[in-house]
KOLDODREN-527768 format. One record per residue (C-alpha): residue in one letter; x, y negated, z negated. Coordinates in pm, whole numbers, plus 32768, in hexadecimal, padded with zeros to 4 digits. Example, Ala and Ser with C-alpha at 12.3 -4.5 7.8 and 13.67 -1.06 7.14 Angstrom:
2
A84CE81C27CF4 S8557806A7D36 
END
This chain:
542
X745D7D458D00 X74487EBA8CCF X73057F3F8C3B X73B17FB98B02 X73EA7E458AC0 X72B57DA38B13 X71EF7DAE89B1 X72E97E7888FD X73B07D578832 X74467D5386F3 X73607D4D85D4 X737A7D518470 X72E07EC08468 X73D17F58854E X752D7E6E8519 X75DB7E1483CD X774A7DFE83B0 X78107F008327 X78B27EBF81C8 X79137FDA80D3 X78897F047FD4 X77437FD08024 X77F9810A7FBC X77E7807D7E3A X767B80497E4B X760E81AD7EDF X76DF82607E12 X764E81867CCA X74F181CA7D74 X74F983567D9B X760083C47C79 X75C882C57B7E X760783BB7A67 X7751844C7B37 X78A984007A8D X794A82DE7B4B X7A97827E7A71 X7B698319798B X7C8B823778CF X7CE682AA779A X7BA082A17687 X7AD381F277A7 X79EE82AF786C X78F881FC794C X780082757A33 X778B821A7B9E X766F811E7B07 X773B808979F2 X786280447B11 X77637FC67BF0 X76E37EF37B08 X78247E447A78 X78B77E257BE0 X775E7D507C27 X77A97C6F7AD7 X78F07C537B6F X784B7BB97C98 X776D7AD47BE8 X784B7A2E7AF5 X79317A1E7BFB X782C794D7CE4 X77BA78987B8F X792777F27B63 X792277887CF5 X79A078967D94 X797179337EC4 X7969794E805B X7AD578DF80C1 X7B4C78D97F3F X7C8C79AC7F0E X7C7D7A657DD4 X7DCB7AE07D4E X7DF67C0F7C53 X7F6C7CAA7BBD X7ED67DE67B3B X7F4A7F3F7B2B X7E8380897B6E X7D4C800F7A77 X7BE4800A7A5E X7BCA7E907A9C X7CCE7EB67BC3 X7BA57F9D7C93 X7A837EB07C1B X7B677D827CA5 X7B2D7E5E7E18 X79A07E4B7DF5 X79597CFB7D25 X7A627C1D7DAF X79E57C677F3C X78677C657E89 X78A77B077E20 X78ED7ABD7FAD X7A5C7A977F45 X7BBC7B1D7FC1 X7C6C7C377ECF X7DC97BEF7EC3 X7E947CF67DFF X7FFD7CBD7DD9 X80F67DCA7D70 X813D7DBA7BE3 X82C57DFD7C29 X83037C5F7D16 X83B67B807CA0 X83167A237BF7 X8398796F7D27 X82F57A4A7E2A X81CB7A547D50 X81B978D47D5B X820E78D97EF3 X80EE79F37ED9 X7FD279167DF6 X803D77B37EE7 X801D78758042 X7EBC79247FDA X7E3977E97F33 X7DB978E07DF4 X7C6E781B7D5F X7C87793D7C63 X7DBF7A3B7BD4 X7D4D7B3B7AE1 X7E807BB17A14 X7EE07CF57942 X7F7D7C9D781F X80987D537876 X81007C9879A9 X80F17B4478E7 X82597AE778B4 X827B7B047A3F X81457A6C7A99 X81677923796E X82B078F27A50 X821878EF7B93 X8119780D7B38 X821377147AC6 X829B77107C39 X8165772E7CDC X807575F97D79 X7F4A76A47D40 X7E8376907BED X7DA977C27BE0 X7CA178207AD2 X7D6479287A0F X7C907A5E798B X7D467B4178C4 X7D3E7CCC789B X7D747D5E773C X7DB57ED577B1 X7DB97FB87664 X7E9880AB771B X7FA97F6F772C X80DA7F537698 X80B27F0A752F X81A67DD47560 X81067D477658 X7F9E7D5075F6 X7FFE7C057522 X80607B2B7688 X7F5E7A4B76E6 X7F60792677E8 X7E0078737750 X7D5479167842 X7BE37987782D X7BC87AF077A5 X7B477BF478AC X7A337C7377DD X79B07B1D7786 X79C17ACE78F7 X78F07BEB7967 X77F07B78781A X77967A5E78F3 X77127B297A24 X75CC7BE47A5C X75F57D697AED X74717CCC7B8B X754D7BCE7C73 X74E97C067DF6 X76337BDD7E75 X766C7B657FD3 X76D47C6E80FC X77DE7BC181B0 X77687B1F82C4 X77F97BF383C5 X78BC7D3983A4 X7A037C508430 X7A137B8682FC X7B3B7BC78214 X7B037CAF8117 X7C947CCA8066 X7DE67C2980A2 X7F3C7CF6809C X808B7C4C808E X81A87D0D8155 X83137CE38184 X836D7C4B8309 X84C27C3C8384 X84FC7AF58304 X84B17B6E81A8 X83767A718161 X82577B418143 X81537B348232 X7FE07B4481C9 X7F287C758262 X7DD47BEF8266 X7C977D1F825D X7B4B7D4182E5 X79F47DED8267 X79F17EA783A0 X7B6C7F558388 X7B4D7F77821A X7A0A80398264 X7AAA8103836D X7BD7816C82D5 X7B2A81C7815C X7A5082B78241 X7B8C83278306 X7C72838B81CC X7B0A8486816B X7B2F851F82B0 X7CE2854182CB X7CDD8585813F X7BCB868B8192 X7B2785D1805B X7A1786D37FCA X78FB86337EDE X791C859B7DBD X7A9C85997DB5 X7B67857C7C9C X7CB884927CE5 X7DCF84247C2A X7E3982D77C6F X7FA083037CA0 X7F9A82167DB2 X7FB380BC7D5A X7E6A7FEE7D9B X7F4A7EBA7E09 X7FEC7F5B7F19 X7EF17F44807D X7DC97F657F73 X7E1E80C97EFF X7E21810B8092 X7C7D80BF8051 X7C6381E27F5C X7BB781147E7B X7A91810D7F93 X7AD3827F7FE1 X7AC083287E8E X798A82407E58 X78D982BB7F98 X78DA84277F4E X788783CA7DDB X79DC84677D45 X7A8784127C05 X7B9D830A7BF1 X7C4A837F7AEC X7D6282537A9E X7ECC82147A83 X7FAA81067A03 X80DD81837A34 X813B82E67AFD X81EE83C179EB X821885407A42 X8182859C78D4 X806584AD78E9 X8025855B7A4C X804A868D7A24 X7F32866278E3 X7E38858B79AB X7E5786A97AC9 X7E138799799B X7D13871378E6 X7C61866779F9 X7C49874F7AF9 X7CFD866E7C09 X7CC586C57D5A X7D4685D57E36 X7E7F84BC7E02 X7F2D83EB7ED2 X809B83467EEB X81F983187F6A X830084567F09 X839183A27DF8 X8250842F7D64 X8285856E7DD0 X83E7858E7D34 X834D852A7BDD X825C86307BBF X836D87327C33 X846C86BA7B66 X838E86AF7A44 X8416878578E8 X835E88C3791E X82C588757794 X824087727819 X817C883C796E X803188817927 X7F7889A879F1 X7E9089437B1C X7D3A89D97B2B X7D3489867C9A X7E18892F7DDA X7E6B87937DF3 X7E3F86FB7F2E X7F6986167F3E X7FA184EC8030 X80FB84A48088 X815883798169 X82C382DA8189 X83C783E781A4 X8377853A821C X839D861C8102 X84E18701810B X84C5888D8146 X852688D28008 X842C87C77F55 X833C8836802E X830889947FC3 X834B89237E7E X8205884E7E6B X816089AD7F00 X81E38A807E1E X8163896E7CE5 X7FF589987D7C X7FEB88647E50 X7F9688728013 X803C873F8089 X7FD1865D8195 X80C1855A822A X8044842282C8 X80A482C98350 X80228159836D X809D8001831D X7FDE7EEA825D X7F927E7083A5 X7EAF7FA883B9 X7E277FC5827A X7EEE80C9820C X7F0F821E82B2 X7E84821F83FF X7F4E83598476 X7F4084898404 X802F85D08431 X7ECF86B0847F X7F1988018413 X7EF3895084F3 X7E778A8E8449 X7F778B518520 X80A78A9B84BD X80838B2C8333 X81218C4983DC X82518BC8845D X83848BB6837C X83948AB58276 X84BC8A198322 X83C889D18470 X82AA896F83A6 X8380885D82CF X841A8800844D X829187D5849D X823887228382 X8346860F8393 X82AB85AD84D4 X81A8848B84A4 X806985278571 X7F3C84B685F6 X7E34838885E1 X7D54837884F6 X7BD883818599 X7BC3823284F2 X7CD081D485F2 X7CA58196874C X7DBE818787DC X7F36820687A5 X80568227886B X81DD82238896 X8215811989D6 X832780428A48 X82F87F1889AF X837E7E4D8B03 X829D7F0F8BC5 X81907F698B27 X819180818B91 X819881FC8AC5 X82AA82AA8A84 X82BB841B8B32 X827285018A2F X83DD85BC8A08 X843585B88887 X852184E788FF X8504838A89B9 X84ED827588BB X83CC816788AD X82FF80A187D7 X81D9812A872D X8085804E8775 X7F4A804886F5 X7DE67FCA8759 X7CAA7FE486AE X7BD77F6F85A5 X7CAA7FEB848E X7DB07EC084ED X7DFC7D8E842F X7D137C36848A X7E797B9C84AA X7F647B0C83AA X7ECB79E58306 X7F2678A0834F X803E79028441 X7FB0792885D4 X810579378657 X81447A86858D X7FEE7AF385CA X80077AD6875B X816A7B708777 X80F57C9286C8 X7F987CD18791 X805F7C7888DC X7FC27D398A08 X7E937DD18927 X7F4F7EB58839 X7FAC7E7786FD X81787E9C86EA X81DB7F5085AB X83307F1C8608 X8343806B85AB X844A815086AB X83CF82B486E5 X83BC83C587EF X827184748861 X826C861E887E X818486AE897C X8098871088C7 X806085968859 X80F585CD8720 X81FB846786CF X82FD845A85E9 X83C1833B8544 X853182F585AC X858C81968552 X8519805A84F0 X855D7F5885B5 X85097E5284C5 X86097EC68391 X84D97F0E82AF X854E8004818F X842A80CB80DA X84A7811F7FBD X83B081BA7EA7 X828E81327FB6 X82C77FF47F8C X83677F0280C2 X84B87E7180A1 X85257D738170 X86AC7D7581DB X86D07C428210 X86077BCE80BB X874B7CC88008 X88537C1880FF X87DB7A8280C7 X88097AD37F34 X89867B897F4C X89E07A6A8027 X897F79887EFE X8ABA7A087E36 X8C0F79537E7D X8CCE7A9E7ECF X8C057B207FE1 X8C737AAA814E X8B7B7B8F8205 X8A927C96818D X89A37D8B8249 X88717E4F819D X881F7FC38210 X873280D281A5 X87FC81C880E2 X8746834380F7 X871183847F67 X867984DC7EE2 X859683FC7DD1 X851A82D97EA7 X852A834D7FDE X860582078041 X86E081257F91 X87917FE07FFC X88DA8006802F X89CB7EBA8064 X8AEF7E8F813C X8BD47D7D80CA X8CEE7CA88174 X8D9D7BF9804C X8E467A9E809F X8F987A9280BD X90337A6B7F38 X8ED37AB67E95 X8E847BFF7DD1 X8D767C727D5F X8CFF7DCA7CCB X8BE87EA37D3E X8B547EAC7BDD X8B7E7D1D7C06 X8AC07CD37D46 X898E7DD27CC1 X896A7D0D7B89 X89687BD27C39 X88517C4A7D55 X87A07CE17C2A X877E7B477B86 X87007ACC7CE9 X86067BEE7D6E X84F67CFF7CF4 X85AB7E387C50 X85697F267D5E X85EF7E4C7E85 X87167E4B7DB1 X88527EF37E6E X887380747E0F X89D080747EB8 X8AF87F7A7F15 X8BE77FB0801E X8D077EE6805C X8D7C7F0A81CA X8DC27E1B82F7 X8C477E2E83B3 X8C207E8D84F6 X8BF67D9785FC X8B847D60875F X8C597C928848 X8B647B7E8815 X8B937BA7868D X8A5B7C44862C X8A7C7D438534 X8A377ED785BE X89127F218494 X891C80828562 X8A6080DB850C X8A35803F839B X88F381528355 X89CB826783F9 X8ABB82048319 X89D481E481DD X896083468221 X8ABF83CF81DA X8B02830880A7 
END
């Protein structure tokens, strides 16, 4: 044994695991007076947010809840949605935000596969939710949210649940809530779209969730006491861990229930928003925004873009509004953006042609990432660094996924050989630089959300017309992708485009919905499989 062993164990005064739920308490412990959240007429500080994220906890732990428990939530960019990230984990429970816009069915598949003990519900998102409950196994103690800022109709839904403020009535901001055992306990749980179009459960740990918060201060070049507009939706990888970052360095999360260019533009205004984050769907609103409705910036937005690169012409659009855009990567395997297109001084001098040509590649790792490459995915082997041999982007490092819950088969296929597969088809430059070609696995991002193919495909196929049907990304100015159907009719059926989007529209979320129908004979192999390569260079010129 080495001498640097020999007496020098872990202790409890030199080891504790990493958790960002730490970040809640220092912040509450140095600025306690410091602005925390602004939504609407509500404006909390760091030690009343501390203190009603610890309530959280306790009444939480008070009803039964806690290490192992799932707790659910279908909440949009709200206060209670960011105390959900501190008191849910600070109960010893599993956060698992679902987006608002499922379906009750996958909602149901969503509640049943995560075993929720607890779902805490806007009012909003009732109708969907009373629906999935009705198809789900599980019966889980229902807490509801009564958001002033909701829809005036639907502040009158209720499911019987327990009210949100009554809940956090029964807690105690004095409650010593547990650290989790060690750093590798679960923290959150992410559903994401697989290639068979059942969603997977991403399952996160303290230690990533602490990593990556501290790696978006660093890549965001977060300053102090930031001031960010939740434009970003919470449900999607946990706000890529903003909710942990923005807490760390103390900023203000100023909130969002739905992103509208004139409520933007005002929050950016009044607020003095520094930093946001989301796919270019958000982008396009603020730009496309009636210039009535554009408020004057007192200073530049930072703006994170991941999904599609942003066009030349969007690009210095976004400059010439007062924003410096920063394009990034990641998967909800990785907690959100793990990659990051790290800028160069000397390239703001290059034409804005070259610069938008640099920007739409993908970048570098993250610190928080240790490992990232473009290999062979039969060898194993990297890639030569061209810009132009194809491979499959890995990953390794402690800003990857635990696994997918309750499926090891999944989990091993995608950590085969020690890296983590995105399934993700890129090229490497030399200067390390990788950027995005394909997707092997048919995911379209449309808006930043995942949509499966196949999920699009197995509803069309439902309708008695359709003989055979393949689902494509479609490029689209707005969303950045859209599905796009090809359809085989049988012989003697009809059926109108209009037809077959109303139909997927009765058996599917709104924005997996088909943008665009072609009817064409599909491409085939000899063997019969259908050429999906030829269908997206095909989609592009529609």
């Amino acid at each position: 044994m080495s001498k640097y062993e020999t007496g020098l164990g872990r202790d409890a005064a030199n080891h504790q695991p990493l958790t960002p739920l730490l970040f809640m308490e220092r912040s509450a412990r140095v600025y306690p007076g410091t602005l925390a959240v602004v939504h609407g007429a509500v404006r909390r500080n760091y030690g009343e947010l501390r203190d009603r994220c610890v309530k959280l906890a306790h009444a939480l732990t008070k009803r039964g809840i806690g290490r192992g428990d799932t707790v659910a939530a279908v909440l949009p960019n709200i206060p209670e949605m960011l105390e959900c990230h501190y008191g849910v984990p600070m109960a010893g429970a599993v956060l698992n935000t679902i987006n608002t816009r499922l379906d009750a069915a996958t909602i149901a598949y969503i509640l049943d596969h995560g075993e929720a003990k607890a779902l805490i519900v806007d009012r909003e998102f009732m109708p969907a939710v009373r629906l999935a409950l009705l198809q789900a196994t599980v019966k889980p103690l229902i807490i509801e949210v009564d958001d002033p800022l909701a829809p005036e109709a639907a502040r009158a839904e209720t499911l019987g649940g327990v009210p949100y403020d009554a809940l956090l009535a029964e807690g105690d901001a004095s409650f010593a809530w547990p650290m989790p055992a060690d750093e590798w306990d679960a923290i959150t749980l992410n559903y994401t779209s697989g290639t068979t179009g059942k969603p997977k459960g991403v399952v996160y740990h303290h230690r990533g969730a602490h990593l990556l918060a501290v790696g978006n201060v660093l890549s965001a070049e977060m300053v102090k006491h930031p001031t960010y507009l939740w434009t970003l939706p919470m449900f999607h990888c946990n706000g890529w861990c903003f909710p942990w970052t923005v807490t760390a360095q103390a900023g203000v999360h100023v909130c969002l229930r739905a992103v509208r260019g004139a409520d933007m533009w005002r929050l950016m205004a009044e607020e003095g928003v520094t930093n946001m984050c989301g796919a270019p769907i958000v982008m396009a609103t603020l730009l496309t925004t009636p210039e009535p409705d554009k408020r004057a910036l007192s200073k530049q937005v930072k703006f994170i873009v991941a999904g599609a690169p942003p066009p030349e012409a969007v690009l210095a659009a976004m400059q010439a509004a007062g924003f410096a855009v920063c394009h990034v990567y990641g998967l909800t395997e990785c907690y959100g953006p793990s990659v990051v297109n790290e800028w160069h001084g000397e390239w703001n001098a290059k034409p804005t042609g070259e610069q938008a040509a640099l920007m739409a590649r993908q970048g570098v790792r993250y610190l928080a990432l240790e490992g990232l490459d473009v290999m062979d995915p039969a060898t194993m082997q990297p890639v030569p660094a061209d810009g132009r041999t194809l491979g499959e982007v890995m990953m390794q490092g402690n800003v990857v996924m635990k696994g997918y819950l309750k499926d090891e088969a999944a989990t091993g296929a995608a950590f085969k050989g020690g890296w983590f597969h995105t399934g993700d088809l890129a090229v490497k430059y030399p200067d390390g630089y990788i950027q995005l070609k394909d997707r092997s696995k048919d995911i379209i991002i449309s808006g930043g959300e995942n949509i499966s193919s196949i999920e699009v495909e197995d509803a069309l196929y439902k309708h008695p017309a359709v003989a055979v049907v393949a689902v494509v990304a479609r490029p689209d100015e707005k969303w950045g992708e859209t599905p796009c159907a090809f359809i085989e009719l049988k012989p003697g059926a009809t059926a109108t485009a209009e037809e077959l989007i109303a139909f997927a529209k009765q058996h599917m979320a709104g924005f997996k919905v088909p943008r665009h129908v072609v009817f064409a004979e599909l491409p085939k192999t000899s063997t019969g499989k259908i050429q999906k390569h030829v269908l997206r260079s095909q989609a592009k010129e529609t």
